[in-house]
N, C-alpha and C positions, 0 to 999 in steps of 0.2 A: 426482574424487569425484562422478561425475555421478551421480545419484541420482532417483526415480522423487520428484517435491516433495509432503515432509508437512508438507502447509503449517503446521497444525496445532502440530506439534512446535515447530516454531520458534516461531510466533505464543507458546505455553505459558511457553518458556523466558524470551522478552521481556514479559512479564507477570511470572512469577516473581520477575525481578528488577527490580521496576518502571522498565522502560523509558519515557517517553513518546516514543509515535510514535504514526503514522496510517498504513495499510497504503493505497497511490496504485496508478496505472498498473489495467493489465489486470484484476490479481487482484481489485481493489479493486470495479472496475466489470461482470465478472462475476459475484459478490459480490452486485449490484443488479440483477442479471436480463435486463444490457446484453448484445445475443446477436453480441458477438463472439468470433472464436476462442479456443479454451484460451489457457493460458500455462504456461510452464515453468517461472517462478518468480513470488517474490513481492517486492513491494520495497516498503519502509518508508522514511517520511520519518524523519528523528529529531528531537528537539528539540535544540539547538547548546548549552545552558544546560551548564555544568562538572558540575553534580550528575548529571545525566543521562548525560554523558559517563563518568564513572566508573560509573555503572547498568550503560550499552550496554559498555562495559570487560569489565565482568563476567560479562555475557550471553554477547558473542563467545566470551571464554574456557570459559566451558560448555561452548559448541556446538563448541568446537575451530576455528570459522570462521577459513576459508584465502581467503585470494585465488583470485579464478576464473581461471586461465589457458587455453587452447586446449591446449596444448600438453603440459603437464603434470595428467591424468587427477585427483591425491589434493588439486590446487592448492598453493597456493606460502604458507609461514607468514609473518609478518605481525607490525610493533608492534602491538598489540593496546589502546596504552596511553590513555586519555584523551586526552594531549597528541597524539599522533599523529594520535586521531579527531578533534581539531580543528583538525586543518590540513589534512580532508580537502573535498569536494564530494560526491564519491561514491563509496563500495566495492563492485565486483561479489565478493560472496563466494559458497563453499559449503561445504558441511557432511554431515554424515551422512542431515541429512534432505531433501537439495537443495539447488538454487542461492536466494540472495535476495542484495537487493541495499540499501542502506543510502544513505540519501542525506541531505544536510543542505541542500542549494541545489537545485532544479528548476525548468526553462521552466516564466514564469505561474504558479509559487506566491510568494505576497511572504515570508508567515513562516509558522513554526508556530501560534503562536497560533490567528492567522487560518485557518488549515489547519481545525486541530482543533477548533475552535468551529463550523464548518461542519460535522464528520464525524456521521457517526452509527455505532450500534455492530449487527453481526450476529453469529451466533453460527455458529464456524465448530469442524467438531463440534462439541465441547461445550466448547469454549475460546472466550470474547468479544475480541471484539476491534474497534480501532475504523479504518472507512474512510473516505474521504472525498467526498466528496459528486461525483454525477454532473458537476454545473458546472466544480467543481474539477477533477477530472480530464479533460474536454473540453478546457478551459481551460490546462490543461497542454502536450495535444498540440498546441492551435493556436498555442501560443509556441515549440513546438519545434520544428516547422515539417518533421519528418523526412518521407518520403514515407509509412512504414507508419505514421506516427498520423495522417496526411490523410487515410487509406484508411478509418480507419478512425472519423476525425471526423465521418462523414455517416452513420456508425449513433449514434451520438451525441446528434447535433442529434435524428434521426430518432426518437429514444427518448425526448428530452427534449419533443420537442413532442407524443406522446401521451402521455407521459404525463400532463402538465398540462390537455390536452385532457380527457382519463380523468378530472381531478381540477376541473374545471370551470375552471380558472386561467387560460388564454387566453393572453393574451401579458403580464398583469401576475404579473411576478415579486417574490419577497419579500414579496407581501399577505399570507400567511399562514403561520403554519407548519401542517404536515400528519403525521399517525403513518401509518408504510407497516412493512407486515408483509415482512421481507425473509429470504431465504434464500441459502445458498451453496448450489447445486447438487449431487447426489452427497456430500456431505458434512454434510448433518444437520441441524441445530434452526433455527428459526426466532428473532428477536427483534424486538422492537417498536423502533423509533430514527426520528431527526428525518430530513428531505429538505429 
């Protein structure tokens, strides 16, 4: 089912059925005008809580989400059930509108809560949705320690020190909070959210 990613669609449908997540990794941090490479999907943290498990239940079933295989092009179907989503870490899935990937544990995040209380929200076309903060996701790759998020942790650092430079803030972090006008690239509106 490899498919050209609408990110969009998916983000729609976990919304629809109130999901809570936080959209992490790549997508999340181009998203904030981090100038690394594209990405091919998008991945979502989820919250682990029962109620939400049955939410994200009934999302996947929507979306028809399959297991992403190599090997088999449509992907491999899947319990889909609550109980199942909680006995996971993480699902690489895809769907009609691309791959994403679902995760409930990731290097250097402690919880959701925490996750989500740090995110802020951009508007991706005309569907909100919430990512998670530059720190946080730096912060991720440097506990995951893989070679392509080290590559890519020194655009990172590199982005986080001008911007606070840009923002007067220097090396004291968490003195204020700041409104930044953010944008997803190629894909539409603008909205106002926290850094």
């Amino acid at each position: 089912m490899s498919h050209e990613l609408e990110a969009e669609a998916i983000i729609d449908v976990f919304n629809r059925f109130a999901v809570d997540y936080v959209v992490i990794g790549a997508f999340a941090a181009i998203a904030q005008a981090v100038p690394i490479p594209p990405t091919m999907d998008i991945d979502f943290y989820a919250s682990p809580d029962l109620l939400n498990l049955d939410r994200l239940a009934d999302a996947l079933e929507h979306l028809d989400a399959k297991i992403r295989v190599s090997d088999l092009e449509e992907g491999l179907a899947f319990d889909r059930s609550p109980e199942f989503l909680g006995r996971m870490q993480m699902l690489n899935l895809t769907c009609e509108f691309g791959e994403f990937d679902v995760l409930f544990e990731a290097d250097g995040i402690r919880d959701y809560r925490g996750l989500e209380e740090r995110s802020l929200t951009v508007i991706v076309g005309r569907t909100e949705t919430h990512v998670a903060s530059i720190e946080d996701i730096a912060q991720s790759k440097r506990a995951a320690g893989r070679v392509k998020d080290l590559k890519v942790l020194q655009v990172f650092e590199k982005f986080l020190r001008a911007r606070d430079n840009d923002l007067g803030l220097g090396r004291e972090k968490g003195t204020c909070h700041r409104a930044a006008l953010v944008a997803f690239r190629g894909l539409g509106s603008c909205s106002r959210g926290r850094i």
